[in-house]
VOZAKOL-693163 format. One record per residue: residue number from 1; x, y, z of N, C-alpha, C in turn. Coordinates in nm, 4 decimals, padded with zeros to 6 digits. Last residue first. Example, Ala and Ser with C-alpha at 12.3 -4.5 7.8 and 13.67 -1.06 7.14 Angstrom:
BEGIN
(2, (01.2850, -00.2250, 00.7080), (01.3670, -00.1060, 00.7140), (01.2900, 00.0030, 00.7870))
(1, (01.3190, -00.5690, 00.7800), (01.2300, -00.4500, 00.7800), (01.3200, -00.3300, 00.7800))
end
This chain:
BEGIN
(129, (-02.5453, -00.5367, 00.3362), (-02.6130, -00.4830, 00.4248), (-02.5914, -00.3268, 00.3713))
(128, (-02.4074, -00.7405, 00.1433), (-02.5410, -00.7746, 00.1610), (-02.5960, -00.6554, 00.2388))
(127, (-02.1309, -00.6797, 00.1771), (-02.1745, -00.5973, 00.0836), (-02.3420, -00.6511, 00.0675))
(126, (-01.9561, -00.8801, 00.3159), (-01.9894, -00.9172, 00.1690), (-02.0919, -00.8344, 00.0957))
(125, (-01.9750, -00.7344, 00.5499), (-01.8108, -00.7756, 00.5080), (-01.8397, -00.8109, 00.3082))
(124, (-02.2061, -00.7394, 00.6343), (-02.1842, -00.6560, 00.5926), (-02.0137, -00.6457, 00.4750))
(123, (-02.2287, -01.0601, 00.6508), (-02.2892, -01.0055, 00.5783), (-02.2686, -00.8782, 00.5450))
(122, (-02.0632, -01.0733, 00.8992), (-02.0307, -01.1328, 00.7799), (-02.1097, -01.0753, 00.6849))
(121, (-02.2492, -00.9751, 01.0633), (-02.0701, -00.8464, 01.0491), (-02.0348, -00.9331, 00.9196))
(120, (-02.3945, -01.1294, 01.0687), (-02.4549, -00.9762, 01.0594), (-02.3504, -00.8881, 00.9502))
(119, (-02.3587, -01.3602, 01.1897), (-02.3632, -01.3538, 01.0238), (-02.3718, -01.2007, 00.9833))
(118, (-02.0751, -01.2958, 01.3948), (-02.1715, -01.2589, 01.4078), (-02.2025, -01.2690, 01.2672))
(117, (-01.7425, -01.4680, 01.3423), (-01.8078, -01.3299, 01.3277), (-01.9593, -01.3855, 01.3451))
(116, (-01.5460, -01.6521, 01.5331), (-01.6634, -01.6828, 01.4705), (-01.7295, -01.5520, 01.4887))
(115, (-01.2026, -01.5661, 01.3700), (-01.2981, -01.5678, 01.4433), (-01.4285, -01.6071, 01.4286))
(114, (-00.8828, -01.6221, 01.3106), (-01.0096, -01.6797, 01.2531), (-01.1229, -01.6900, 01.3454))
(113, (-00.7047, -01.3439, 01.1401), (-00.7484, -01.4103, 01.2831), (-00.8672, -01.4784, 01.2542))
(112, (-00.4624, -01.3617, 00.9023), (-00.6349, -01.3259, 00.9086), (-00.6663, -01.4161, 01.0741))
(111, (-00.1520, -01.2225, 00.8988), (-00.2572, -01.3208, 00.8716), (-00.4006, -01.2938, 00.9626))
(110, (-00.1346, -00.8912, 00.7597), (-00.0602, -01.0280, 00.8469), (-00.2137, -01.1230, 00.8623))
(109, (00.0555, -00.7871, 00.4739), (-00.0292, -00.8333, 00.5470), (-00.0922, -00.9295, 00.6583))
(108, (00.3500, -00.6369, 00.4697), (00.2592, -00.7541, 00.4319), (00.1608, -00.7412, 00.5275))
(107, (00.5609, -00.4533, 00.5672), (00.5089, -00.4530, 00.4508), (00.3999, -00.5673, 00.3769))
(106, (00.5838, -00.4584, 00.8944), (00.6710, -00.4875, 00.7860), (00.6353, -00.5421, 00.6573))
(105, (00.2142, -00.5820, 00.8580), (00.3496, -00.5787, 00.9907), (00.4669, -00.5922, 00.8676))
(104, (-00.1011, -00.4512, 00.8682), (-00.0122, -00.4776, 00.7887), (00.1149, -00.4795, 00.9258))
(103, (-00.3100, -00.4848, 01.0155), (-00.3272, -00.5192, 00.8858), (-00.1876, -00.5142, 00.8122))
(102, (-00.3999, -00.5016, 01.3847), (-00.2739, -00.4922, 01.2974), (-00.3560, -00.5492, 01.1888))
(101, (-00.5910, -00.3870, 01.6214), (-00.6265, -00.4599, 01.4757), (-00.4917, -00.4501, 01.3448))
(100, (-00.6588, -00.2446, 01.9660), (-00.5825, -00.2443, 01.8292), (-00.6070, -00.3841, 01.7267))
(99, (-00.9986, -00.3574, 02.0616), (-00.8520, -00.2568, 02.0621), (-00.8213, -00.2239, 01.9135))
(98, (-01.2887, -00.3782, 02.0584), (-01.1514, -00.4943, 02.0686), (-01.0012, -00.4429, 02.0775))
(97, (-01.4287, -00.1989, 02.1254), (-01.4827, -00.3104, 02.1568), (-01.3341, -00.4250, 02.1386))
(96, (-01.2750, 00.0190, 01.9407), (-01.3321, 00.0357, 02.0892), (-01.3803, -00.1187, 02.1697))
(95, (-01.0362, -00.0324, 01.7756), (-01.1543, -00.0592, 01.7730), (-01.1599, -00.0316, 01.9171))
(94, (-00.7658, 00.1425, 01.5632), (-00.8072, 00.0861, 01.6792), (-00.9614, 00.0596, 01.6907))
(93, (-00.5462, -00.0472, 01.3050), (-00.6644, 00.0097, 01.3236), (-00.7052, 00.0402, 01.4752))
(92, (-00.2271, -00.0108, 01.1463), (-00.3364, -00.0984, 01.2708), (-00.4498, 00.0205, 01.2800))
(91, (00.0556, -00.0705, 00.9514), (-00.0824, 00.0020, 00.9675), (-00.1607, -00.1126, 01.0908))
(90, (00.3926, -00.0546, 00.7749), (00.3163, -00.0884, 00.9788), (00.1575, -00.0314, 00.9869))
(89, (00.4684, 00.0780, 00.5904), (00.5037, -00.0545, 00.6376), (00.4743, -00.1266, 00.7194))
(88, (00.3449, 00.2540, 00.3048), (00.3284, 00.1855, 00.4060), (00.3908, 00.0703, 00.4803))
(87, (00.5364, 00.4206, 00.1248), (00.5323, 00.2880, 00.1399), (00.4993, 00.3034, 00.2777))
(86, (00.4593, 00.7521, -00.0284), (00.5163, 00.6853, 00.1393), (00.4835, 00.5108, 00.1112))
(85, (00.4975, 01.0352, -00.1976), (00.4750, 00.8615, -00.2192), (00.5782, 00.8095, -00.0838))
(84, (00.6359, 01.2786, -00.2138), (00.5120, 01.2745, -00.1678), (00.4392, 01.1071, -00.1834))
(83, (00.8699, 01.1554, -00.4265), (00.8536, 01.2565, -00.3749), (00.6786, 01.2745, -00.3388))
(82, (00.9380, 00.8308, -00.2971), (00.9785, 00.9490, -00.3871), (00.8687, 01.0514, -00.3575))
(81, (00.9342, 00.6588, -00.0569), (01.0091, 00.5810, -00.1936), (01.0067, 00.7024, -00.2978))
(80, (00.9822, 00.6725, 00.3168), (00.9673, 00.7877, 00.1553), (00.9961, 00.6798, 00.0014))
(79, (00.7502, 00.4531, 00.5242), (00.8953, 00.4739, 00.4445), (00.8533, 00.5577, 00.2574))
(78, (00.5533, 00.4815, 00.7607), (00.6137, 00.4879, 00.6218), (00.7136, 00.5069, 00.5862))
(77, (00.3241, 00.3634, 00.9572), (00.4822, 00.3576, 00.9521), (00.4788, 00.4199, 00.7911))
(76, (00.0367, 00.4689, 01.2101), (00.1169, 00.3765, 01.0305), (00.2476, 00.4470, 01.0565))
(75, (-00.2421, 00.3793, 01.3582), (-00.0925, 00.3807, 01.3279), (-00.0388, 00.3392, 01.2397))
(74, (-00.5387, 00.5279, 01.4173), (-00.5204, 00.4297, 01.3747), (-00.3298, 00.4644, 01.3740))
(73, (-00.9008, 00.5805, 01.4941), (-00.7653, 00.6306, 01.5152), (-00.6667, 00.5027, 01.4638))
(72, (-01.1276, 00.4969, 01.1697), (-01.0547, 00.4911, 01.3104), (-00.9337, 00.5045, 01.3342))
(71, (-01.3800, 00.3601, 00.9988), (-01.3332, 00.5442, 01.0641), (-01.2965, 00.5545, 01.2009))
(70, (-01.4868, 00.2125, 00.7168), (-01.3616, 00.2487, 00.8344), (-01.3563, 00.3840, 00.8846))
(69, (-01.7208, 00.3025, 00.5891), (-01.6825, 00.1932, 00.6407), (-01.5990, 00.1675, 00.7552))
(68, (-01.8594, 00.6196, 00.6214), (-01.7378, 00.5689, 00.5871), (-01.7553, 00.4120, 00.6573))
(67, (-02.1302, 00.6849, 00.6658), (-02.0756, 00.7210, 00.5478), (-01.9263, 00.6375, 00.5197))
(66, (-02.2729, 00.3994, 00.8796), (-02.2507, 00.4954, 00.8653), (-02.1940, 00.5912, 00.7059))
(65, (-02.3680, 00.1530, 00.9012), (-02.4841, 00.2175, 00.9272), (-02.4347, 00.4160, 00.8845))
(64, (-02.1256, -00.0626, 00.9735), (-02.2563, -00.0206, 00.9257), (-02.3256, 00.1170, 00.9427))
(63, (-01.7846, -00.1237, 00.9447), (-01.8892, -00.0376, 01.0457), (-01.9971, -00.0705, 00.9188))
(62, (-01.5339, -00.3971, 00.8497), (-01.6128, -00.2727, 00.8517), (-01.7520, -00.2143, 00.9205))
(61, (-01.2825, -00.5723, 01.0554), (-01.4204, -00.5432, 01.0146), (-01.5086, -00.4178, 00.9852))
(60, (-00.9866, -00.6081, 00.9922), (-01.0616, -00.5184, 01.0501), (-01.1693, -00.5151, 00.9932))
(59, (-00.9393, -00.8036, 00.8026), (-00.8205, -00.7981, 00.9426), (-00.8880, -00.7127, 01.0465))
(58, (-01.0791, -00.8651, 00.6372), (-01.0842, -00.9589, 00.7067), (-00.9822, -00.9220, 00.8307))
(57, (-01.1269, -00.5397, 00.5547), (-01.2313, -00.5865, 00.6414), (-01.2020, -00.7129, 00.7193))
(56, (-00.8718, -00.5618, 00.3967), (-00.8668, -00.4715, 00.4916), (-00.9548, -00.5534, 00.5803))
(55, (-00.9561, -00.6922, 00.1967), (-00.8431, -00.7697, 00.2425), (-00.7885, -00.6786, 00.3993))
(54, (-01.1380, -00.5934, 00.0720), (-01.1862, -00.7276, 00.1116), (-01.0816, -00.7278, 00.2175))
(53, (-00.9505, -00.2959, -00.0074), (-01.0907, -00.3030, 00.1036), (-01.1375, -00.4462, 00.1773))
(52, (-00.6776, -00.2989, -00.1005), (-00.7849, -00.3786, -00.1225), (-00.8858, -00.4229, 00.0123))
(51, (-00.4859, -00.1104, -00.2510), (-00.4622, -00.1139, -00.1208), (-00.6396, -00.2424, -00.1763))
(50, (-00.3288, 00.1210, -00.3930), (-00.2393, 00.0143, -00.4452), (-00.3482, -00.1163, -00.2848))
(49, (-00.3028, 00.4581, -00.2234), (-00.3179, 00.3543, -00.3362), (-00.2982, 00.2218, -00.3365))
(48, (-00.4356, 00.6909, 00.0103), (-00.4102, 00.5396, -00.0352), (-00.4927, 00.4665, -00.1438))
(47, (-00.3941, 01.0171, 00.0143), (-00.4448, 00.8867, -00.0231), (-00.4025, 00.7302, -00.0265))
(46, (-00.4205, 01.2505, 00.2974), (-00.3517, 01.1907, 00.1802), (-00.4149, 01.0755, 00.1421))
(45, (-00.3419, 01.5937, 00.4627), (-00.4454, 01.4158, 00.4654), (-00.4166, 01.3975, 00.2992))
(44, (-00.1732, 01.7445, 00.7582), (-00.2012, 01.6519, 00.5786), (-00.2654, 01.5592, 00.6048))
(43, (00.0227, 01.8691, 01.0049), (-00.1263, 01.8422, 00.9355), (-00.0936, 01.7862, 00.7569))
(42, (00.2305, 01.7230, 01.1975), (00.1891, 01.7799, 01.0512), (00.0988, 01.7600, 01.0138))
(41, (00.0893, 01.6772, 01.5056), (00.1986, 01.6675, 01.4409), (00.1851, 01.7055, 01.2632))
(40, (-00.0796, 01.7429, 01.7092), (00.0254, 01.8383, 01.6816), (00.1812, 01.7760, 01.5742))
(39, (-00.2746, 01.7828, 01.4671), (-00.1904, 01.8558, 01.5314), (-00.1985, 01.7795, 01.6388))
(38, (-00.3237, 01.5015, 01.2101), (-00.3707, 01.6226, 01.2996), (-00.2548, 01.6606, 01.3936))
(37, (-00.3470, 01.3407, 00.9095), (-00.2437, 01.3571, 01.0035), (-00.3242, 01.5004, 01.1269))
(36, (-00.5302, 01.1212, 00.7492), (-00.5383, 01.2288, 00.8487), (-00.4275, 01.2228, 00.9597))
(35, (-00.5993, 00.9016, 00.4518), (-00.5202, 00.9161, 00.5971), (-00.4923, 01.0494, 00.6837))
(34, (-00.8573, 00.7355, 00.2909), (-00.7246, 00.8441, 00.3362), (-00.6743, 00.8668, 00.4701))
(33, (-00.9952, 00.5674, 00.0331), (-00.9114, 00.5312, 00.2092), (-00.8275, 00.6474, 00.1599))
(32, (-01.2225, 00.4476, -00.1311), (-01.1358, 00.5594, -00.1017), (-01.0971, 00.5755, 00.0214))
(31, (-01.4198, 00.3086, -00.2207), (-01.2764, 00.2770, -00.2907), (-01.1985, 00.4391, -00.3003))
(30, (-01.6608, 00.3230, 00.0624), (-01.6227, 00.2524, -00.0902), (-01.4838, 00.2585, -00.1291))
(29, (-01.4709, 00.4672, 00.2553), (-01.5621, 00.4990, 00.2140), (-01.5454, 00.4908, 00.0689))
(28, (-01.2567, 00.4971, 00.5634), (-01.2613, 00.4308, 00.3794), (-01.3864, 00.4582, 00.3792))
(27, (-01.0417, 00.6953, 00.7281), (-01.1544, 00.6734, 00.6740), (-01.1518, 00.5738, 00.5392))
(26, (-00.7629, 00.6830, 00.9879), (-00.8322, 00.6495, 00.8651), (-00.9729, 00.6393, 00.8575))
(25, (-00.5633, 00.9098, 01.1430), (-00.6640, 00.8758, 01.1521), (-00.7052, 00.8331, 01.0119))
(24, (-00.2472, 00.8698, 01.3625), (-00.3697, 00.9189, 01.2691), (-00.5184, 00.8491, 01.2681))
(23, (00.0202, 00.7951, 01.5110), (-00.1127, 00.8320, 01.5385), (-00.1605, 00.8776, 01.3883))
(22, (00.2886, 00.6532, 01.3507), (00.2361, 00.7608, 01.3758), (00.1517, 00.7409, 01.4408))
(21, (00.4759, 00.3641, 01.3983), (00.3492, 00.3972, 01.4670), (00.2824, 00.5350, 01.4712))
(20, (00.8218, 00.5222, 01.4028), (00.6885, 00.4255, 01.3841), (00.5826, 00.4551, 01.4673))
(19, (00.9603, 00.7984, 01.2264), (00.8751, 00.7484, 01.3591), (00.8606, 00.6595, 01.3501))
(18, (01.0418, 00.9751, 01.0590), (01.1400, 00.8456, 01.0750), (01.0563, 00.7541, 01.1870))
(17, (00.9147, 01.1696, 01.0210), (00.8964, 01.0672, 00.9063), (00.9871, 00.9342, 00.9572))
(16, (00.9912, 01.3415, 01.2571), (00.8391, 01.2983, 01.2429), (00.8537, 01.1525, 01.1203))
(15, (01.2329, 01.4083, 01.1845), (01.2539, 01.3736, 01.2735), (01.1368, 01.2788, 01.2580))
(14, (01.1994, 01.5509, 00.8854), (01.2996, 01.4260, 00.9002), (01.3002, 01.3721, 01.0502))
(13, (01.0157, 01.7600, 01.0022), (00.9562, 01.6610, 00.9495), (01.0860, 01.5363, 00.9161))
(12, (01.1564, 01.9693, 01.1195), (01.0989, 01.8438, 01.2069), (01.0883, 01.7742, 01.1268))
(11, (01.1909, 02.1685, 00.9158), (01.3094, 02.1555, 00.9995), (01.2787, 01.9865, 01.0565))
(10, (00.9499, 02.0852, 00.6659), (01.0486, 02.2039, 00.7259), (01.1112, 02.0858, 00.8473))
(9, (00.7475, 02.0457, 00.4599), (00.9176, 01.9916, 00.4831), (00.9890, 02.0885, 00.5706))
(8, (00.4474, 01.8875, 00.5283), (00.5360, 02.0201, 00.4668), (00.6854, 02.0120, 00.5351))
(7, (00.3440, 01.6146, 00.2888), (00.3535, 01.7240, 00.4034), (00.4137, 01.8546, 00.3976))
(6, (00.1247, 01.5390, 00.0413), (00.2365, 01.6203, 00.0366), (00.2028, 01.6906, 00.2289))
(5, (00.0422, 01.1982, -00.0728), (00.0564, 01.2658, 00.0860), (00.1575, 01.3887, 00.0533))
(4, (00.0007, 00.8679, -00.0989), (00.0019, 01.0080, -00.1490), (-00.0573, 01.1182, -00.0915))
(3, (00.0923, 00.5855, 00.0039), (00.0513, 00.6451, 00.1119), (00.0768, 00.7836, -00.0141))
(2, (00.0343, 00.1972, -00.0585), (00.1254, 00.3221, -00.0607), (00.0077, 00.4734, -00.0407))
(1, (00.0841, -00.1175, 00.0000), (00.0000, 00.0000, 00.0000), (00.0889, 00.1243, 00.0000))
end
């Protein structure tokens, strides 16, 4: 997954880009996931490319009822590959009812926890709800 994103380059941001685990915040909504940086660390919100919603929901289950599927504080790693293009390497979701939700660890996806979902949350997962 990759992360299109212009921050702003001043003095900190080589300190901020080297982090793991930023704080932010993701929304998806249908076949558009972005990412929200807030104060106090560089504001920007940016896109994710290259990235597959099915493969998101089995690591993190999507919400009902609302505009965005996903809409949660969340941590990502990136590494610069060129100018305003971040390689995701570390993303987790947080959930109130279960916590944190790793989807990606060092550039892959990590394997699918095999829970017995509610048919409800399965059904929304397959776009029935």
């Amino acid at each position: 997954m990759k992360l299109c994103i212009k921050f702003e380059k001043n003095g900190w941001f080589e300190y901020f880009i080297k982090n793991k685990n930023i704080p932010c915040i993701c929304k998806i909504k249908g076949n558009d996931f972005s990412v929200e940086f807030l104060s106090p660390l560089p504001e920007a919100v940016g896109t994710v490319k290259d990235f597959s919603k099915e493969e998101i929901n089995l690591r993190a289950p999507s919400y009902g009822g609302g505009v965005h599927t996903h809409n949660s504080f969340a941590e990502i790693s990136l590494i610069e590959v060129s100018q305003d293009i971040y390689e995701i390497s570390d993303l987790r979701f947080f959930y109130q009812t279960s916590g944190w939700l790793q989807i990606l660890e060092n550039f892959s996806l990590v394997e699918v926890v095999d829970e017995d979902l509610p048919d409800w949350v399965k059904d929304l997962d397959k776009g029935k709800i």
